[in-house]
N, C-alpha and C positions, 0 to 999 in steps of 0.2 A: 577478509574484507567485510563490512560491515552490510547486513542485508539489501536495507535500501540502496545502498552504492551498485549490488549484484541486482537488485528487482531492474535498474532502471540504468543499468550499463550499455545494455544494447540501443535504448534510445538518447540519440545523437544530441536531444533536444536539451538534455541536460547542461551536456557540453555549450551550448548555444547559451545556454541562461547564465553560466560561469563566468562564459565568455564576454557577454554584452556586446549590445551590437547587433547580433544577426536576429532575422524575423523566425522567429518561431514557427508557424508557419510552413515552412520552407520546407521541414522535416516530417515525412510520414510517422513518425514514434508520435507527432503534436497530436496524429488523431486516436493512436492508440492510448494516450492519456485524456485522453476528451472520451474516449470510448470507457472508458474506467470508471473517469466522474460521474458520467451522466447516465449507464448501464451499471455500473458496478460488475465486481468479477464475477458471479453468477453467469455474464455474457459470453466467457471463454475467455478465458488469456492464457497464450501459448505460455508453458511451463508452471502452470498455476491452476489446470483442470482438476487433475486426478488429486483424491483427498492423501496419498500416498506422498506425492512431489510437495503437497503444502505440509504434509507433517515432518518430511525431513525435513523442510526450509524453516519449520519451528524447531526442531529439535536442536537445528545448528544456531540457529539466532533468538532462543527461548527470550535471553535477557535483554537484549535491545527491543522486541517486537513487547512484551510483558510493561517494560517500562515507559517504553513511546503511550502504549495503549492507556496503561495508569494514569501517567500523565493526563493526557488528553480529555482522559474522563476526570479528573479532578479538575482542571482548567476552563474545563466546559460545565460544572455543575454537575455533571451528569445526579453520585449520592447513589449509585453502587458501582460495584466491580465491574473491572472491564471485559470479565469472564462473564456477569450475569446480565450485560447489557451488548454485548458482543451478538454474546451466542449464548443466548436464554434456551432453544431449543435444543443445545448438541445434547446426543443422545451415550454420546461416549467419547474418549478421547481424541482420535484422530477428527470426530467432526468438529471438536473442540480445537485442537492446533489449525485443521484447514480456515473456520472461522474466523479465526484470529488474526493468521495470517491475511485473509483476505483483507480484514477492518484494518491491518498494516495498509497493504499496497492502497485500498482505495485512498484511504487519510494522505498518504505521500504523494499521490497523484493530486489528490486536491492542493496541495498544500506546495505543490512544484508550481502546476499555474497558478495559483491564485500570486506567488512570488513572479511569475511569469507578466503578471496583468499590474505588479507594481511599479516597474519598470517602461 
């Protein structure tokens, strides 16, 4: 299963935005993604603390998070890598995949409401 589908299985809200129709709202996961946006993961989120849990979550989805993140920075202008614009400071690997993975989840939580607020 594809990371983002696993990042954001547990909230329900997904399912609501698929669905159309229901308020978003409704669902406590809506504040856990509002929590995301607006703090980013440095705030805590449960299965995405420890730099250990985001380096397996890299190692298994390297090429989906790598290429989302590419993307992203080519579409935005960014005019470097998403490794030296990510995580300019990691100091070694694992702070490198935790990084990354984070610029994942937070990108995907923006980018679920911001889908959320088109509707």
């Amino acid at each position: 299963m594809p990371l983002d589908q696993q990042i954001f299985a547990k909230c329900k809200i997904v399912k609501a935005v698929a669905n159309r129709g229901h308020q978003p709202s409704a669902f406590p996961e809506f504040d856990e993604l509002q929590d995301i946006v607006n703090h980013g993961m440095s705030a805590g989120v449960s299965g995405f603390i420890y730099t250990l849990e985001c380096a397996d979550k890299f190692d298994e989805h390297d090429d989906e998070i790598q290429d989302y993140l590419s993307d992203w920075c080519h579409d935005n202008g960014v005019g470097q890598s998403s490794f030296a614009y990510f995580a300019p400071d990691a100091e070694d690997i694992a702070q490198l995949k935790n990084k990354l993975v984070w610029a994942y989840v937070e990108l995907k939580a923006q980018e679920i409401l911001m889908s959320m607020e088109e509707e």
